[in-house]
C-alpha positions as CSV (number, residue, x, y, z in Angstrom):
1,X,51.7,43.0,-106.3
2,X,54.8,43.2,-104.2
3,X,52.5,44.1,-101.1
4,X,50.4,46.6,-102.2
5,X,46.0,45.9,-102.0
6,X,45.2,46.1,-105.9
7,X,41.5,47.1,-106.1
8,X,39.3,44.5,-108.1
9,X,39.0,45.7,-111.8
10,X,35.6,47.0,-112.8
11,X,33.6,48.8,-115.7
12,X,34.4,52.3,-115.0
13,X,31.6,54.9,-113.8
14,X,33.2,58.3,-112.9
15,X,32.5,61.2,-115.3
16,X,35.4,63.5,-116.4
17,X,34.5,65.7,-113.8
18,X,34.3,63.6,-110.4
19,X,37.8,62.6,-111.7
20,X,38.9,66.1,-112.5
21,X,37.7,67.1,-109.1
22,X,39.7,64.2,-107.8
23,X,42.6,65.5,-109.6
24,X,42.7,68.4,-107.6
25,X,42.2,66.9,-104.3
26,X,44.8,64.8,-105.1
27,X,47.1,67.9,-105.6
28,X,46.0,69.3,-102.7
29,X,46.6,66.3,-100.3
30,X,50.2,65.7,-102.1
31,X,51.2,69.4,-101.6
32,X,49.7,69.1,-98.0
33,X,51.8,66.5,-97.2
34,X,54.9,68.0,-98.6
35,X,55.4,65.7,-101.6
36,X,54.9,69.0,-103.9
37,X,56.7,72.0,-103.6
38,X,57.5,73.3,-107.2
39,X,54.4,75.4,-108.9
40,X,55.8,73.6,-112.3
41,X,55.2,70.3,-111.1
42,X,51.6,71.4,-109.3
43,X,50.5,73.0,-112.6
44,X,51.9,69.4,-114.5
45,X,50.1,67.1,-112.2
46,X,46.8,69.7,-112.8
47,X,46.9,69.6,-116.6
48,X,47.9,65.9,-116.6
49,X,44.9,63.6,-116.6
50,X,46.5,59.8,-114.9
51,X,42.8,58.5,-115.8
52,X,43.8,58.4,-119.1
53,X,47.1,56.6,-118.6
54,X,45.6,53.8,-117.0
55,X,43.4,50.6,-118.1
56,X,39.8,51.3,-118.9
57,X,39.0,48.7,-116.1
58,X,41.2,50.5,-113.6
59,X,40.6,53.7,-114.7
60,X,38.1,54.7,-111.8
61,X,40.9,54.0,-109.5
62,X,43.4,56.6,-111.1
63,X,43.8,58.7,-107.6
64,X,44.3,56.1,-105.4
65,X,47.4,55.9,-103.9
66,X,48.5,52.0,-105.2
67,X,50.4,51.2,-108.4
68,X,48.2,49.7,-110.7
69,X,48.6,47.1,-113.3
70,X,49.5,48.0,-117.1
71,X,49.8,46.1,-120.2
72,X,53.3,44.1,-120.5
73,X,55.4,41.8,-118.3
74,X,54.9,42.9,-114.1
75,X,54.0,46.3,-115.7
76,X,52.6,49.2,-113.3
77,X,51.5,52.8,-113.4
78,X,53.4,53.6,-109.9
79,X,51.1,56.0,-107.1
80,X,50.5,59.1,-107.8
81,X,53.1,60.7,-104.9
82,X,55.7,58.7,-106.6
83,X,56.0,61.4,-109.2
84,X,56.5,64.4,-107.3
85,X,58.7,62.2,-105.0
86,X,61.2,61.9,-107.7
87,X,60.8,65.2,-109.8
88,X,60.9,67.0,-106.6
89,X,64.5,65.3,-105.5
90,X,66.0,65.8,-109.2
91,X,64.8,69.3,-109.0
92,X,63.3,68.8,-112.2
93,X,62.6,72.0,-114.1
94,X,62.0,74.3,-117.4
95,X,64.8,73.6,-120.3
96,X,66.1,70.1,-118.3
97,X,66.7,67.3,-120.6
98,X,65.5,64.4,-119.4
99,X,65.9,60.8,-119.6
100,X,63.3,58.4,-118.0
101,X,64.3,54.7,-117.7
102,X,60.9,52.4,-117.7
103,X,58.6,54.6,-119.7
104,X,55.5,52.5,-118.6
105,X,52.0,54.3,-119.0
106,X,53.6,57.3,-120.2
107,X,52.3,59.2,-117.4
108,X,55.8,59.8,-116.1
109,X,57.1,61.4,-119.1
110,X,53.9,62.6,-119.8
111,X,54.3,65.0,-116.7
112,X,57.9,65.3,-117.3
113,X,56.9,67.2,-120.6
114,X,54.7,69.7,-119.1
115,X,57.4,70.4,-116.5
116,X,60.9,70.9,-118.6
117,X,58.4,73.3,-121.1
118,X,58.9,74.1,-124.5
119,X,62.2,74.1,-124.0
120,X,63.4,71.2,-122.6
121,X,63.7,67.9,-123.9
122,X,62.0,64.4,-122.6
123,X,63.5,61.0,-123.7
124,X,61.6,57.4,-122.3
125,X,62.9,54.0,-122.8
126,X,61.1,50.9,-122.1
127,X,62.1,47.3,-122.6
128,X,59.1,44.9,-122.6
129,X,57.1,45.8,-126.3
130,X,53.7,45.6,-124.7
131,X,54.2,48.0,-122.3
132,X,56.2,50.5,-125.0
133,X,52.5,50.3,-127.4
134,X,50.9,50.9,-124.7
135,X,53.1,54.0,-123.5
136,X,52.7,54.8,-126.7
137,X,49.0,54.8,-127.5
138,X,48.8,57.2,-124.5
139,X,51.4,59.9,-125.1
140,X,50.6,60.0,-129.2
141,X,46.2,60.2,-127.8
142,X,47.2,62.7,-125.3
143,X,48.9,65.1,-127.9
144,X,52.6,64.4,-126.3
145,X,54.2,63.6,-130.0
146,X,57.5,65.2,-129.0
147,X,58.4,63.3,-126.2
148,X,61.2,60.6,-127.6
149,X,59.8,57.0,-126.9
150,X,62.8,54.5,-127.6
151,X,61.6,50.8,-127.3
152,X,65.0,49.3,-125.4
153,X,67.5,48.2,-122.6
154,X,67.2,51.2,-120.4
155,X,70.1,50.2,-118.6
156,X,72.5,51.5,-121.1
157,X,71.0,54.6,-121.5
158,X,70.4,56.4,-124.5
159,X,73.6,57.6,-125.7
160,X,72.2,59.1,-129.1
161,X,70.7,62.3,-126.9
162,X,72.8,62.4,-124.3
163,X,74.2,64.4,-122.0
164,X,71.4,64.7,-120.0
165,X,70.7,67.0,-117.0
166,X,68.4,64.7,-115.3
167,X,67.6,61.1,-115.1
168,X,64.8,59.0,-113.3
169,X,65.2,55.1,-112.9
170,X,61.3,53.7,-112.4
171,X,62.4,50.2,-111.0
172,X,64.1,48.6,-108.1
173,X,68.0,48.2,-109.8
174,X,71.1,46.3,-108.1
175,X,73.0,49.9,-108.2
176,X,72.8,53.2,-110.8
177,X,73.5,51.6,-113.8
178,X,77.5,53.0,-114.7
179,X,76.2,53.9,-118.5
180,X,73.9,56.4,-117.1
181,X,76.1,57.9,-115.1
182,X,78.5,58.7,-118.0
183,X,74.9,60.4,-119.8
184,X,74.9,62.6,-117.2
185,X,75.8,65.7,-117.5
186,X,78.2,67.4,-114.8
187,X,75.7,68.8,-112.1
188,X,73.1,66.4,-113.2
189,X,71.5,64.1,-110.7
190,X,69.9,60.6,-111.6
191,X,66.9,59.1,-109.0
192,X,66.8,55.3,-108.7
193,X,65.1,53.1,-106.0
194,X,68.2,50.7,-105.2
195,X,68.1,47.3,-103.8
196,X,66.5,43.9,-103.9
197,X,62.8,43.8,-105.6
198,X,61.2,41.3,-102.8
199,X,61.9,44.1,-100.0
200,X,61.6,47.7,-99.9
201,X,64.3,49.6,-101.6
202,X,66.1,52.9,-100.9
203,X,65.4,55.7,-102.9
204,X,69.0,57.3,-103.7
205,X,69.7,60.4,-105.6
206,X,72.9,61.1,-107.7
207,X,74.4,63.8,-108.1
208,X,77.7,64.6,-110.7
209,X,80.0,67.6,-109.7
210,X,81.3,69.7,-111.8
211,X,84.8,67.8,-110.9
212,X,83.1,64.3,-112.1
213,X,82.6,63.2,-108.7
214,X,79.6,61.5,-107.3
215,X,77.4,62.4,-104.3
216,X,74.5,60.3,-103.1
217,X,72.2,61.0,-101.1
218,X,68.9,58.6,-99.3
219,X,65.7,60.2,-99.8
220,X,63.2,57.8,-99.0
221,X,62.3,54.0,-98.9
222,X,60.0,52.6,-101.6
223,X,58.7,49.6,-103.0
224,X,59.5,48.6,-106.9
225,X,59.1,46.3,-109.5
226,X,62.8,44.9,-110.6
227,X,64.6,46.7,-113.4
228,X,65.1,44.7,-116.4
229,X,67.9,44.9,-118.9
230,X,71.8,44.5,-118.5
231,X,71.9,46.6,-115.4
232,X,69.0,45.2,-113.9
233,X,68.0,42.2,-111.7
234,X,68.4,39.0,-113.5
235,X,66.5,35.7,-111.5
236,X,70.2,34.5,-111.2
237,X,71.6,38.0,-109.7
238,X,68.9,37.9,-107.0
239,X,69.3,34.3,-106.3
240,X,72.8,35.0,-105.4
241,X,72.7,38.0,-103.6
């Protein structure tokens, strides 16, 4: 899976508290290692439990730091830094609303929830119908029932709640899709990895001044599954670039 060591899937064996103790060390290590900076987000990725936005045969492996594979069509629950990574960089925080793009496990927006509070506002999109059910399944078990799920072409945004004040892009994508630049709000920023799926990509944030102009800025190289949709890569788009 585009590089990464996937660990063999097994009948799980860890109680709810080894994995809630590895929750923690897992917060620890990220905030040690200065992926996590925002008490928000540390408080999200404490309530949050990723063990139960995973596969029961992978579910062991929740704290690892490897994607790991999901229901739906080369479908992954991304590494647990990848989350701060981005919400850190968008400076997600209380009252944002929020637009994901790839809602996979429902993880993501899961944490996105906990960290724009009661009064902010979470959308997710996700294109491939297996992975949407089981995105689903997760957020409606885990009690998140306000969090918009839209099954669709992320590419194009979701133009029903827009403007948005932050958006997150969860797969490799040619460029920032233009739709979802004109969702953004002026001094919004949008997070995308950008460039070709087979290689790593550069992780870019976008920011929208007040004047309409764009600033981007790199903030670190990644490695992604393609996006899919209009914006995305098609076989014939890679092929030929």
């Amino acid at each position: 899976m585009l590089g990464w060591v996937i660990p063999p899937p097994k009948k799980p064996e860890k109680t709810r508290e080894e994995l809630l103790k590895e929750r923690r060390q897992k917060v620890k290590w990220l905030s040690d290692q200065g992926f996590l900076r925002s008490s928000r987000i540390v408080k999200a990725m404490l309530k949050v439990p990723r063990e139960e936005f995973v596969t029961e045969m992978y579910r062991d492996y929740a704290y690892l730091e490897v994607p790991l594979p999901i229901p739906g069509q080369n479908a992954t629950i991304s590494c647990p830094h990848s989350y701060p990574m981005f919400y850190e960089a968008l400076e997600l925080k209380g009252g944002d609303k929020f637009l994901e793009v790839g809602a996979g496990s429902g993880y993501g927006a899961a944490l996105a929830r906990e960290i724009v509070g009661k009064d902010g506002r979470v959308v997710t999109m996700e294109i491939d119908r297996e992975t949407y059910e089981f995105a689903k399944k997760n957020l409606e078990r885990m009690g998140y029932t306000d969090v918009s799920l839209i099954l669709g072409d992320g590419t194009l945004g979701y133009p029903a709640e827009a403007p948005y004040d932050k958006i997150c892009i969860t797969a490799a994508c040619p460029k920032i899709p233009n739709p979802l630049i004109q969702q953004l709000k002026p001094g919004g920023k949008i997070i995308a990895p950008v460039g070709r799926p087979e290689f790593t990509q550069n992780l870019v944030l976008l920011e929208k001044m007040q004047d309409g102009t764009l600033k981007t800025s790199f903030v670190e190289e990644v490695l992604y599954v393609p996006l899919r949709g209009k914006y995305g890569w098609s076989e014939k788009a890679r092929d030929s670039s």
